[in-house]
N, C-alpha and C positions, 0 to 999 in steps of 0.2 A: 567764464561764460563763452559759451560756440557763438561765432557770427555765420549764418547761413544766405545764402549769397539768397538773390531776391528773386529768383527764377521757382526758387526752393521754396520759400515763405509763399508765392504766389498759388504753386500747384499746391499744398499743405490745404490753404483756406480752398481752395475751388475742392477737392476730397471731400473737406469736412462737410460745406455747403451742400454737395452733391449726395451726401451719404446720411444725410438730416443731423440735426442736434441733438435728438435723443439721444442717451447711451441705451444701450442692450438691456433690456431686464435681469435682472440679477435670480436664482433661483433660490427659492430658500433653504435657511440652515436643515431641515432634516432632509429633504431633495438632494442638496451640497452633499453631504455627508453619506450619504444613503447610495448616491452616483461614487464618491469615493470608494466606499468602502466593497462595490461590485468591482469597480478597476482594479483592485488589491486582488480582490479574489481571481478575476481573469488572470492577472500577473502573476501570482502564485500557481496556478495551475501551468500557463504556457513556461515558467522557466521549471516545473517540475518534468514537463515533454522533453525541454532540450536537455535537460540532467539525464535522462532515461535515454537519449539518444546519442548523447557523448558519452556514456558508460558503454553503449551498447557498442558506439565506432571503437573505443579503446580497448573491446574486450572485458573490462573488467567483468569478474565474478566469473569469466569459465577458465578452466582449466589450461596450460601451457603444458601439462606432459598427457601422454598416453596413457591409457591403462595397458598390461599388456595381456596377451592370451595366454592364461595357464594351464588350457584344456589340452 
């Protein structure tokens, strides 16, 4: 068990007092879920940009030689 010296404990209750005793509303399960499953979708899209954009710094997919002129 942590001992927290008493300057700690003091500001801790003055916070909690200042900030009311409610906790937050909770949203519900198909909101939760519904909210999750958009942040997925953003996440899946922006790390599909960076993917397209580090291929595109390395080059990948174009060509390292010449073609040459046979005319």
């Amino acid at each position: 068990m942590k001992h927290y010296p008493l300057a700690t404990k003091r500001e801790a209750i003055r916070m909690y007092q200042a900030e009311g005793r409610t906790p937050p509303k909770r949203e519900n399960t198909e909101a939760y879920i519904a909210r999750l499953e958009m942040e997925v979708d953003l996440l899946k899209k922006f790390h599909a940009e960076l993917r397209k954009l580090e291929f595109a710094k390395r080059n990948i997919g174009s060509s390292t030689t010449k073609e040459k002129n046979t005319t």
